[in-house]
BAFI-3210 file (N, C-alpha, C; in Angstrom, 3 decimals, decimal comma, padded with zeros to 6 digits):
// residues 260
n [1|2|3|4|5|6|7|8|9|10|11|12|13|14|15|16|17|18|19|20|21|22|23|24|25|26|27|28|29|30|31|32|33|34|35|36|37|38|39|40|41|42|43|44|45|46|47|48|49|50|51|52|53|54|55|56|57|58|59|60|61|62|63|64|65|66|67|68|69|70|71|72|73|74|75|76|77|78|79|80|81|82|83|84|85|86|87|88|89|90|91|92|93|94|95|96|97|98|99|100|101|102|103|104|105|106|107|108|109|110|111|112|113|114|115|116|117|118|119|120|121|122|123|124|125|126|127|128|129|130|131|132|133|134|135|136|137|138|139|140|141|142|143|144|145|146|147|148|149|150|151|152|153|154|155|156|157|158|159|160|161|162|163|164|165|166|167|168|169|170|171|172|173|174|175|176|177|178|179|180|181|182|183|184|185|186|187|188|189|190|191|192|193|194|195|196|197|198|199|200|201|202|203|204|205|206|207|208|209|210|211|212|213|214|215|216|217|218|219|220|221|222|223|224|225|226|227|228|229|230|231|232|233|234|235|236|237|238|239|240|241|242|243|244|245|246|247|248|249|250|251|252|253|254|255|256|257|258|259|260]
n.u [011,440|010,399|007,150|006,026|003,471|002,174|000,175|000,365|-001,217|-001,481|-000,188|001,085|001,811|003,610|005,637|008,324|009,318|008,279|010,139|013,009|012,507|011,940|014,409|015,998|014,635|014,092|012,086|009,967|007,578|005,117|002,626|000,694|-001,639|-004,583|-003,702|-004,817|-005,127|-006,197|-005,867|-004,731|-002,913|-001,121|002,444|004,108|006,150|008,550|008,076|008,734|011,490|013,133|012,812|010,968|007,580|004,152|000,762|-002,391|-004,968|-006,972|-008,809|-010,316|-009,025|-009,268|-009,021|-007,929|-005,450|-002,971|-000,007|003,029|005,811|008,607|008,713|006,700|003,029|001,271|-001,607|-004,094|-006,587|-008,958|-010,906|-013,436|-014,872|-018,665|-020,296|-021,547|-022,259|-020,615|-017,886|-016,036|-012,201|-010,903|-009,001|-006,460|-005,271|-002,515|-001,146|001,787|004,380|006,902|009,805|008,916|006,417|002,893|002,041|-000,139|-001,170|-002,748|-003,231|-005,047|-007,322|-009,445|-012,560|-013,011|-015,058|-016,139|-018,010|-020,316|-022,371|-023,653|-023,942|-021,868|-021,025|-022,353|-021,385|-018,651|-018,590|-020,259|-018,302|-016,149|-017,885|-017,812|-015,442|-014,175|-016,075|-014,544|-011,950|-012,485|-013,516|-010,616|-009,091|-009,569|-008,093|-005,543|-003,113|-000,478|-001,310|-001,678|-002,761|-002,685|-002,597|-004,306|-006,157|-007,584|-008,428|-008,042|-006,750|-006,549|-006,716|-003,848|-002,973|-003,025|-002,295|-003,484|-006,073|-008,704|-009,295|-010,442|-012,575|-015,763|-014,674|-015,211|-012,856|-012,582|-014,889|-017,422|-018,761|-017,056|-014,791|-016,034|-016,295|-013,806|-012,632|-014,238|-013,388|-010,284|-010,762|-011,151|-008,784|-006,535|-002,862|-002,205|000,672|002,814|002,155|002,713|005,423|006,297|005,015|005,583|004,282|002,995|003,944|003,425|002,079|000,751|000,652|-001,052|-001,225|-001,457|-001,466|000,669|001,218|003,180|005,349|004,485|004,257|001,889|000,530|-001,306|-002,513|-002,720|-002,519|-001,676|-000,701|-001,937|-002,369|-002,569|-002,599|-000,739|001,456|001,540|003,620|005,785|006,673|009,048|010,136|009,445|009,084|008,658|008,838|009,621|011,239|010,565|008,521|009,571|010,223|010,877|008,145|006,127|003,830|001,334|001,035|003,298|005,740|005,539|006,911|006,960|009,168|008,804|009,739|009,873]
n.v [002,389|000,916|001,066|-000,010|000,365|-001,380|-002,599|-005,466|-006,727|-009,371|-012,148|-014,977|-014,096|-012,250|-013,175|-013,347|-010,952|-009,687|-011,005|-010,439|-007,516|-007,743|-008,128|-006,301|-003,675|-003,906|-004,078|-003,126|-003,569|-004,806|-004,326|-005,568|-005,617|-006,710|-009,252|-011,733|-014,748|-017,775|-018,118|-020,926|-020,778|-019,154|-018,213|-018,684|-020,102|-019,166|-016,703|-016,199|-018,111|-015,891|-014,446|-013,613|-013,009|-013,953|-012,708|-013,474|-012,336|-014,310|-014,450|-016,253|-015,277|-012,843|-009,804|-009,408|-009,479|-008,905|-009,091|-008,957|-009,357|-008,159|-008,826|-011,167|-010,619|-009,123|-009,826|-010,746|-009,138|-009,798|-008,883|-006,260|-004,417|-004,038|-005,208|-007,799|-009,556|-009,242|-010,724|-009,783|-009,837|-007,569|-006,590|-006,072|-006,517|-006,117|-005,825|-004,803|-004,662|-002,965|-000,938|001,384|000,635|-000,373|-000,768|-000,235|-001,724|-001,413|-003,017|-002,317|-002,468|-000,466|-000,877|-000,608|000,744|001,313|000,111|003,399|003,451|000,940|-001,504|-001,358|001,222|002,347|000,006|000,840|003,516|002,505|001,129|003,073|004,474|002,550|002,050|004,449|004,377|002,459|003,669|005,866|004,758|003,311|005,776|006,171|004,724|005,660|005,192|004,317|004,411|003,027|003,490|001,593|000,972|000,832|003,190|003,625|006,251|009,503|011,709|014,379|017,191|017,666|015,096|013,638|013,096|014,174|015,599|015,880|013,391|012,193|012,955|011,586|009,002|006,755|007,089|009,729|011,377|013,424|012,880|010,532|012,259|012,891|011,480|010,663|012,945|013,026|010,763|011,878|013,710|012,706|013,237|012,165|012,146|012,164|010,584|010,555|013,322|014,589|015,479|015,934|018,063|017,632|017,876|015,709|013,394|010,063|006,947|005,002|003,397|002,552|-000,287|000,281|002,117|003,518|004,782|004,452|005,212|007,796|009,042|009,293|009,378|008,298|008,821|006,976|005,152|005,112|006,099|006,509|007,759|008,149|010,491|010,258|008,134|009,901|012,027|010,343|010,320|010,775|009,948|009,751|007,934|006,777|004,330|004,028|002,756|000,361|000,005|-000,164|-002,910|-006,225|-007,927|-006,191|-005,061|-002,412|-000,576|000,825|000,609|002,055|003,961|004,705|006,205|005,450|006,728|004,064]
n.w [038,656|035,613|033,684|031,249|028,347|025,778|022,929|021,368|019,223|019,149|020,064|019,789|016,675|017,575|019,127|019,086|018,486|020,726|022,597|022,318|022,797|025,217|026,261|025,489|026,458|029,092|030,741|034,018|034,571|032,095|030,386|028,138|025,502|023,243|023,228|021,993|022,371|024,356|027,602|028,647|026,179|025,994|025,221|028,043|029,346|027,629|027,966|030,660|030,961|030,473|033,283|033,895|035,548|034,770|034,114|033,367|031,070|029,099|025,631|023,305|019,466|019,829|021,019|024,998|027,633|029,333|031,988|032,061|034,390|036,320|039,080|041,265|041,657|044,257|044,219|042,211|039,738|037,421|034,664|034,445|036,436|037,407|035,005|035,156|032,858|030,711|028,832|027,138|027,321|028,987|030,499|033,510|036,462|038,626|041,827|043,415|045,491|046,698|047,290|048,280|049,059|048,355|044,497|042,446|039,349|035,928|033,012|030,451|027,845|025,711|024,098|020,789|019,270|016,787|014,100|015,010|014,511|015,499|017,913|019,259|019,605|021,825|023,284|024,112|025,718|027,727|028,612|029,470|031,419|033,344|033,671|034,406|037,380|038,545|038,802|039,565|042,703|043,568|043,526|045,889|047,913|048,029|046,639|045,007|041,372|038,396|035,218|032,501|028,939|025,784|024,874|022,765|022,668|021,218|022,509|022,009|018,950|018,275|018,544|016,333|012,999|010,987|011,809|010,442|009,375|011,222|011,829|013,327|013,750|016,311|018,144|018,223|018,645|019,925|022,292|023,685|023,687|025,791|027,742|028,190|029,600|031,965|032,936|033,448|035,035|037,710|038,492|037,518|035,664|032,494|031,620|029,702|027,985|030,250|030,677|027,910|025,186|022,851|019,073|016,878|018,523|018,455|018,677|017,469|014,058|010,973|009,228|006,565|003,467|003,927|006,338|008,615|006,957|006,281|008,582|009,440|012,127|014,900|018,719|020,809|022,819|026,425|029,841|032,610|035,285|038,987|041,265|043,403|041,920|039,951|041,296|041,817|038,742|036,550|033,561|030,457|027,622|024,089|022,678|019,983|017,455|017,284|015,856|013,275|013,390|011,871|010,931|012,860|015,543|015,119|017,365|019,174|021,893|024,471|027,645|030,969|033,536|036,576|040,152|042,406]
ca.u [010,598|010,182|006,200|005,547|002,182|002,247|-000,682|001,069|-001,494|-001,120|001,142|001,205|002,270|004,472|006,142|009,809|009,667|008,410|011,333|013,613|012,225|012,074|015,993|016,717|014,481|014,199|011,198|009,916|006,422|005,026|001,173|000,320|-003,009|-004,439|-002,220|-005,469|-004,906|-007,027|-004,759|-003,428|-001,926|000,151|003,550|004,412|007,670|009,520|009,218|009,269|012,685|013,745|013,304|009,843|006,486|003,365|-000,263|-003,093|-006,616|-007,428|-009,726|-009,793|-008,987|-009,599|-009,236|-006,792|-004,845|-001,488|001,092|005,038|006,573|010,321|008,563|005,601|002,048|000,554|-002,499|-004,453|-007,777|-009,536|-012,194|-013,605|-016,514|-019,547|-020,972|-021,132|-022,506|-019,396|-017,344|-014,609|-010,660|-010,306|-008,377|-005,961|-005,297|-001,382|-000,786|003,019|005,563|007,894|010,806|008,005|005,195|002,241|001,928|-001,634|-000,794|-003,751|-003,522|-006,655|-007,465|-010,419|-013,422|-012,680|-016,320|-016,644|-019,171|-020,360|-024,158|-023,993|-024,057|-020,141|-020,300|-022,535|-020,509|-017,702|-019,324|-020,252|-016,593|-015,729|-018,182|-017,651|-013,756|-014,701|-016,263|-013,495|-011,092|-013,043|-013,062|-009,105|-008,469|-010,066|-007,295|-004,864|-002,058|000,224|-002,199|-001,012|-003,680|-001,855|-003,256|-005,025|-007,724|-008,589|-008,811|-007,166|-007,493|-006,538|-006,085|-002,242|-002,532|-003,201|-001,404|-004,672|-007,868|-009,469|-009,403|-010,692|-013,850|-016,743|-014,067|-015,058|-011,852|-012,593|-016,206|-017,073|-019,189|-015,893|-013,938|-016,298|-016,510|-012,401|-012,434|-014,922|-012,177|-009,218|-011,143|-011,058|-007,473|-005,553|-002,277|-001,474|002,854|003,621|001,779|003,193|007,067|006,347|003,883|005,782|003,286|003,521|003,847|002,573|001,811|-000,469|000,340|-001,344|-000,233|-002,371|-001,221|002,355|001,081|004,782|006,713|004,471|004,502|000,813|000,002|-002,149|-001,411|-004,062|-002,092|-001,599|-000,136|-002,466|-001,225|-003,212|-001,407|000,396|001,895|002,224|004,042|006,801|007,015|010,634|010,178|008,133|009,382|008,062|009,970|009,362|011,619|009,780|007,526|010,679|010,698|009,714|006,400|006,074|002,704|001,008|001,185|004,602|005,455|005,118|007,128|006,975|009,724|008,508|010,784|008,984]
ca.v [001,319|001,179|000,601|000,001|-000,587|-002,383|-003,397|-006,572|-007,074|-011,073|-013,071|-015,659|-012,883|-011,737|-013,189|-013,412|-009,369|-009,625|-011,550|-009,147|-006,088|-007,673|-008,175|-004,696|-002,724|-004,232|-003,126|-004,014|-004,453|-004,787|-004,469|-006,364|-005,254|-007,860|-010,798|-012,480|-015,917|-018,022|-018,541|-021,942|-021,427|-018,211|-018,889|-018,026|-020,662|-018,601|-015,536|-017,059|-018,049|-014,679|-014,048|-012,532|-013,643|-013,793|-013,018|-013,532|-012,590|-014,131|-014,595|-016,814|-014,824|-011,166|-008,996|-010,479|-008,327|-009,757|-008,050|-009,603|-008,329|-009,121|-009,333|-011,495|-009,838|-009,922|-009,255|-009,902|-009,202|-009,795|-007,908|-004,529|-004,848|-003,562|-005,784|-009,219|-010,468|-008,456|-011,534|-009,787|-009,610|-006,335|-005,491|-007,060|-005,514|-006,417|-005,369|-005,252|-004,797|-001,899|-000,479|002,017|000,321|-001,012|-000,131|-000,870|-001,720|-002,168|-003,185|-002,140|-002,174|000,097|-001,280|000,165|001,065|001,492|001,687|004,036|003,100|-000,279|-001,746|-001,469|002,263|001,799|-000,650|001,430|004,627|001,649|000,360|003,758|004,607|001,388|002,404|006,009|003,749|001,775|004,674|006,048|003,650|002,877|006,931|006,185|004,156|006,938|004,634|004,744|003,481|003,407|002,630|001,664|000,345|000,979|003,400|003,901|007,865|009,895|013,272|015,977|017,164|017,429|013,751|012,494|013,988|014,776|015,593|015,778|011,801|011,162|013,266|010,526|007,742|006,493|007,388|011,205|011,845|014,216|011,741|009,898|012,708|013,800|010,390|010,589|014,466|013,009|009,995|012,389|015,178|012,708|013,338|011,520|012,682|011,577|010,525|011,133|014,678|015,855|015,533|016,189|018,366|018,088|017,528|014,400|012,282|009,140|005,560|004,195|003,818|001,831|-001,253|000,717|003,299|003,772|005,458|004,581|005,949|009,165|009,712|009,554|008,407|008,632|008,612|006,428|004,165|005,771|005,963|007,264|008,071|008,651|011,826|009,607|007,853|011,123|012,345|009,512|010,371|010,644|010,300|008,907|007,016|006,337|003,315|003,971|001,876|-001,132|-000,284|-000,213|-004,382|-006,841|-008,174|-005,103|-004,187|-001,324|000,274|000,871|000,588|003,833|003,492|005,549|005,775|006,311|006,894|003,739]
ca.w [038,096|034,337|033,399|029,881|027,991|024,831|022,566|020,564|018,126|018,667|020,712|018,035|015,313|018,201|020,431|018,774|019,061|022,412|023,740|021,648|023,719|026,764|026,888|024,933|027,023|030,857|031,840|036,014|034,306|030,949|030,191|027,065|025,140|022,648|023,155|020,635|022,881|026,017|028,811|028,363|024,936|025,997|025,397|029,224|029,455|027,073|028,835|032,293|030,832|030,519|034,375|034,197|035,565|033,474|034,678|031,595|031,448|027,570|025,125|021,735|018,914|019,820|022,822|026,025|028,289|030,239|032,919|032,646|035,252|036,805|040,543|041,369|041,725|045,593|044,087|040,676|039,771|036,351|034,245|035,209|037,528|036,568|034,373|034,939|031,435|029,708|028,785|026,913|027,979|028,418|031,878|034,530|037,781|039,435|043,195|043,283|046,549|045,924|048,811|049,087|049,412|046,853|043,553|041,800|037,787|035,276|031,638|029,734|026,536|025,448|023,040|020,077|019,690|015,690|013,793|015,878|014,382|015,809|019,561|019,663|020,127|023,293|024,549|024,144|026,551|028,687|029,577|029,828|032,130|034,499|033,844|035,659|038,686|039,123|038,852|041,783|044,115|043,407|044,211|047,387|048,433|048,284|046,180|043,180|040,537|036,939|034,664|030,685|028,354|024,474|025,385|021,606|022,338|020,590|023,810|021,333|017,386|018,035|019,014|015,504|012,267|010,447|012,539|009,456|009,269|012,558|012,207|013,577|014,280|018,070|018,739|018,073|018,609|021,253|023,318|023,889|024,588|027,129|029,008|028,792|030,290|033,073|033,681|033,851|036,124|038,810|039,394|036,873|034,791|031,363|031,961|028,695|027,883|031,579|030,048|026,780|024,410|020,802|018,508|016,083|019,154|018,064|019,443|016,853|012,669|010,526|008,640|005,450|002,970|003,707|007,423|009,229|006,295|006,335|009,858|009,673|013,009|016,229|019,928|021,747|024,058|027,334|030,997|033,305|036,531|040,120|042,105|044,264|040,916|039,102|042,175|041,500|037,789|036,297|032,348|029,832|026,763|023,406|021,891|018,220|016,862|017,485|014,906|012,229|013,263|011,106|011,142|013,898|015,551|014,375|017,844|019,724|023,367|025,770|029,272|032,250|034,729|038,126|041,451|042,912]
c.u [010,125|008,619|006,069|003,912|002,838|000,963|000,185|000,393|-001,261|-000,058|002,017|002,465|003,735|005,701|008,127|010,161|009,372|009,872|012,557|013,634|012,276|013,764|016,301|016,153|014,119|012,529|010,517|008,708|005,617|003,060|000,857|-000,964|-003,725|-003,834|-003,467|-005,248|-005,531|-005,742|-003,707|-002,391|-000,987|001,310|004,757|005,617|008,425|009,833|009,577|011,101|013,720|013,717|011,945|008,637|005,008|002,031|-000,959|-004,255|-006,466|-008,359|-009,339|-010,004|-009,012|-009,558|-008,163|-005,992|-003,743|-000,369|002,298|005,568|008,008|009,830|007,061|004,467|001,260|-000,811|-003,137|-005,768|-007,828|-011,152|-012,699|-015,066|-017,489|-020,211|-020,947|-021,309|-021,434|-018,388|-015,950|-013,486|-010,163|-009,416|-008,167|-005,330|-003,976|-001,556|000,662|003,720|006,482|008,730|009,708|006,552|004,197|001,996|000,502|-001,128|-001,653|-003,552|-004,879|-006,729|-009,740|-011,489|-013,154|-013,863|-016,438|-017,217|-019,764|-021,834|-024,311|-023,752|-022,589|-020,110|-021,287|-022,069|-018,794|-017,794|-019,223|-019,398|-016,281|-016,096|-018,138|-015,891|-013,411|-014,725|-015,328|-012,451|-011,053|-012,614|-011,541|-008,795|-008,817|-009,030|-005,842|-003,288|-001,276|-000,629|-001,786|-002,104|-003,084|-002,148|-003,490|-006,264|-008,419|-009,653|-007,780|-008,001|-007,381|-006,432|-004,472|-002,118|-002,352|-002,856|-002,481|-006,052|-008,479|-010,108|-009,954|-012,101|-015,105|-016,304|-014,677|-014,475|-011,630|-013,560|-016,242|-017,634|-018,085|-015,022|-014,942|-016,479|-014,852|-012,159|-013,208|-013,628|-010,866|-009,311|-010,818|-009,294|-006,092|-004,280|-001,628|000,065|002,870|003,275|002,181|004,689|006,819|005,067|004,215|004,424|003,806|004,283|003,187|002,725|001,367|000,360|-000,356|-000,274|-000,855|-001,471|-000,177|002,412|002,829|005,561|006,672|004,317|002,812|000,545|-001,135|-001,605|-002,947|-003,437|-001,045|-001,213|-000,689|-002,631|-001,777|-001,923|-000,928|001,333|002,685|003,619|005,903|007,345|008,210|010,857|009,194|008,921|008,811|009,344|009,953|009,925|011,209|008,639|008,323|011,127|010,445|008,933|006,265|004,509|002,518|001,161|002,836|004,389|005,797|005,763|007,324|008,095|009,456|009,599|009,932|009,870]
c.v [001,732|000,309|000,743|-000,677|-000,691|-003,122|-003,815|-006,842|-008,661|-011,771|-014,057|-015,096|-012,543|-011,967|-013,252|-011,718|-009,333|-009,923|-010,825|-008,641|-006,398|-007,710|-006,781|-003,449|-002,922|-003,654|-003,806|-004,736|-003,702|-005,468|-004,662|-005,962|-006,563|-008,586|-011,830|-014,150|-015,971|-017,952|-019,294|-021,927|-020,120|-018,842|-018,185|-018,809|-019,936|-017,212|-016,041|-017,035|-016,841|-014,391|-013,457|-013,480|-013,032|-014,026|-012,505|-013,198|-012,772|-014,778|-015,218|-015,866|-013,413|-010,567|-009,785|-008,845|-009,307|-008,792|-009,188|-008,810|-009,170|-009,283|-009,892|-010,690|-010,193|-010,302|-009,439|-009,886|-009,034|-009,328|-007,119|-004,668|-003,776|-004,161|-007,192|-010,186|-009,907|-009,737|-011,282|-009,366|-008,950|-005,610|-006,673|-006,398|-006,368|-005,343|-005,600|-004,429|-003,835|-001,049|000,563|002,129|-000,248|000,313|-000,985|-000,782|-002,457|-002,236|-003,269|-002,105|-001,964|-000,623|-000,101|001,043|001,690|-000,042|001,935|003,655|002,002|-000,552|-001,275|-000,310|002,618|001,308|-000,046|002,490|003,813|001,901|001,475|004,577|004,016|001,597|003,741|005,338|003,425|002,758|005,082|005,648|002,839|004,287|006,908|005,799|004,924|006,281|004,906|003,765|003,983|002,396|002,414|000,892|000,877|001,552|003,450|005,183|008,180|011,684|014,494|016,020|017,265|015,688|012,716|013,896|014,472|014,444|015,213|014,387|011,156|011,409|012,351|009,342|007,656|007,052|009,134|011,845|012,580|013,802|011,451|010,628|013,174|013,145|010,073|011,584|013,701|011,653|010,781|013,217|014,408|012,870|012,791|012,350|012,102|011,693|011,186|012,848|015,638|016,172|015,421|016,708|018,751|017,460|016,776|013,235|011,156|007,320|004,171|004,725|002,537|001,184|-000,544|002,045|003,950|004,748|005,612|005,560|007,878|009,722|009,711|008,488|008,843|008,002|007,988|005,310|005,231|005,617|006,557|007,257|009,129|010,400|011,036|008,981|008,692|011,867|011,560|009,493|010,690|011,032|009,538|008,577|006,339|005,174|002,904|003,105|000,944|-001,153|-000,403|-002,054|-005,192|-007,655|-007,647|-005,670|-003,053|-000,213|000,176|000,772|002,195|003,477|004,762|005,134|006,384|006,070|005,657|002,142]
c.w [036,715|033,863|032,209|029,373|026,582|024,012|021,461|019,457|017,740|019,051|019,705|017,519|016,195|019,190|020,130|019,001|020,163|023,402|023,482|022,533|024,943|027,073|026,420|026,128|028,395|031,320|032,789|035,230|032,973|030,713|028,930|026,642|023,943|022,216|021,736|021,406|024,184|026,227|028,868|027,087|024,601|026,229|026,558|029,422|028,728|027,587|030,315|031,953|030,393|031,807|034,588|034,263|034,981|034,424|033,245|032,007|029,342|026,952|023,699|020,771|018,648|021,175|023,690|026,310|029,256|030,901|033,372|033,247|035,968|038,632|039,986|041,818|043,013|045,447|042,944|040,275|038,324|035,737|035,247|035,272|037,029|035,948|034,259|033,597|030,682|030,310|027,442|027,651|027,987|029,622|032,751|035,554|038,489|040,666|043,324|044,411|046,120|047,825|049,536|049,310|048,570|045,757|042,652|040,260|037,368|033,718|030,971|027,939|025,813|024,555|021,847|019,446|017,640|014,836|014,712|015,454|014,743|017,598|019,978|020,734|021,620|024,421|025,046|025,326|027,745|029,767|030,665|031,184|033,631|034,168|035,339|037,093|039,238|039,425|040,267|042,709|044,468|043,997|045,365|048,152|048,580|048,009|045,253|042,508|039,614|036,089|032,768|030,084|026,606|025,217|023,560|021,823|022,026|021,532|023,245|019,913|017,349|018,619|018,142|014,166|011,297|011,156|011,434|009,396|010,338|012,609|012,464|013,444|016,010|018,683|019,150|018,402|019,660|022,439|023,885|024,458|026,167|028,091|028,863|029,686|031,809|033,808|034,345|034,679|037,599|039,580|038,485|035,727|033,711|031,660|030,748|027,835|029,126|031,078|029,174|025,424|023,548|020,322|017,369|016,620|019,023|018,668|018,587|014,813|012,305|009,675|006,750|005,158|003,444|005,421|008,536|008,429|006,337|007,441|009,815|010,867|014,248|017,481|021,017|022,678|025,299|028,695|031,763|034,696|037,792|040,549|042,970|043,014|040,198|040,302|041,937|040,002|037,223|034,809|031,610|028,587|025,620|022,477|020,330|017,557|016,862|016,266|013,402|012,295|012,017|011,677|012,856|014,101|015,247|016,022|018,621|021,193|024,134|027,395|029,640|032,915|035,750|039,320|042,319|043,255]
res [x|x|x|x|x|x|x|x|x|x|x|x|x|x|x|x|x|x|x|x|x|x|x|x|x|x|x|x|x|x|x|x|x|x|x|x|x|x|x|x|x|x|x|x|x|x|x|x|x|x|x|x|x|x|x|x|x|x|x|x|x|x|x|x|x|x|x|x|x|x|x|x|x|x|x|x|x|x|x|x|x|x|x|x|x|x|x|x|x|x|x|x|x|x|x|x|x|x|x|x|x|x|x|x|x|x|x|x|x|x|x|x|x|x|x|x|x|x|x|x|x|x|x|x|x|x|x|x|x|x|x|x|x|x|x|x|x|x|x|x|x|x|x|x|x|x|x|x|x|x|x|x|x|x|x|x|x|x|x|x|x|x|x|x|x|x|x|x|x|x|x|x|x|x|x|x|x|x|x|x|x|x|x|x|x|x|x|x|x|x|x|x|x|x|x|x|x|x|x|x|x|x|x|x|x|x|x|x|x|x|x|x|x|x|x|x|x|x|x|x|x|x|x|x|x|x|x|x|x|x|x|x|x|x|x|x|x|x|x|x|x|x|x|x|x|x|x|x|x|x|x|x|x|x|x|x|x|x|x|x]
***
């Protein structure tokens, strides 16, 4: 089973490379990060007509999270409990049927939580903290859970091609890493750092200051993977070329193949 995450940066903006990648690269199920679109005005007939079904959690203009997958979902739950007045689109929860049994698949996409002097970077700690909970109470269940998404961490200085540049980004601060270290203690294994620790692995360039051409990038979209999950792990997959498209997103897609 080939899981890919994917923040699109805009359905809109995107969806002619979407349908591209979905025939070039097959994958069972495909976790979308700001699609930037409500519900009704995803353009779900065009992939439908590729063979793949489409579950949305979205929001006008910013934020939205979506899981295309080539089987239907027994299962789907929207936004990450915890806070009931938190009314952005940041997480979608598939239950999916597999020869060996269920597979839990969540598309998340982190608050990006800068400036860090304003409410953002609060609400950022927040998520992360009501991310932790949920984590929890999902390892309880003793499943393959694959959580992929845009966390908007960046977990180490070999993860981004100049620390220097990150010093008191959200993405870098040590708050942040230390409410990611408390997510990953409960059990979880980054896919793509278990098969592979070159350095100048990257996920993330900007559309600014020539960042693709100089390789200046960062690695903040992630595959994170219960021990029953990790257990089924196989390879991991950065699909770089996708950012060589035109009118690309700035981040690339990341797949896992698990034995599943």
């Amino acid at each position: 089973m080939k899981i890919v995450t994917w923040n699109i940066n805009g359905i809109k903006a995107r969806i002619e490379n979407l349908k591209i990648w979905l025939q070039e690269s097959q994958p069972d199920i495909a976790c979308l990060q700001e699609i930037k679109s409500v519900d009704e005005n995803f353009p779900r007939e065009e992939i439908e007509a590729l063979g793949y079904h489409v579950e949305t959690h979205g929001q006008k203009g910013f934020n939205g999270v979506a899981l295309i997958s080539k089987i239907s979902p027994d299962e789907v739950n929207r936004g990450l409990p915890g806070d009931d007045t938190d009314e952005q689109a940041r997480f979608i929860e598939g239950v999916y049927a597999t020869d060996k049994g269920v597979i839990r698949v969540v598309s998340l996409y982190l608050p990006n939580g800068n400036p860090v002097e304003t409410e953002k970077y609060p609400y950022k700690l927040n998520w992360m903290a009501r991310l932790e909970t949920f984590a929890e109470e999902r390892m309880a269940l003793e499943e393959p859970l694959v959580l992929a998404g845009d966390y908007n961490i960046i977990p180490e200085p070999h993860d981004c091609k100049n620390p220097s540049d990150w010093e008191g980004d959200a993405a870098f601060r040590p708050e942040s890493h230390e409410a990611y270290r408390k997510f990953v203690n409960l059990g979880f294994t980054d896919a793509l750092r278990n098969v592979n620790d070159e350095e100048k692995t990257y996920t993330f360039w900007d559309y600014q200051a020539g960042a693709w051409q100089k390789n200046n990038g960062i690695r903040i979209d992630h595959l994170m993977l219960s021990p029953e999950a990790a257990n089924m792990l196989a390879s991991v997959e950065v699909e770089k070329h996708v950012r060589a498209w035109e009118k690309p997103s700035d981040h690339v897609p990341v797949a896992a193949y698990l034995n599943a």
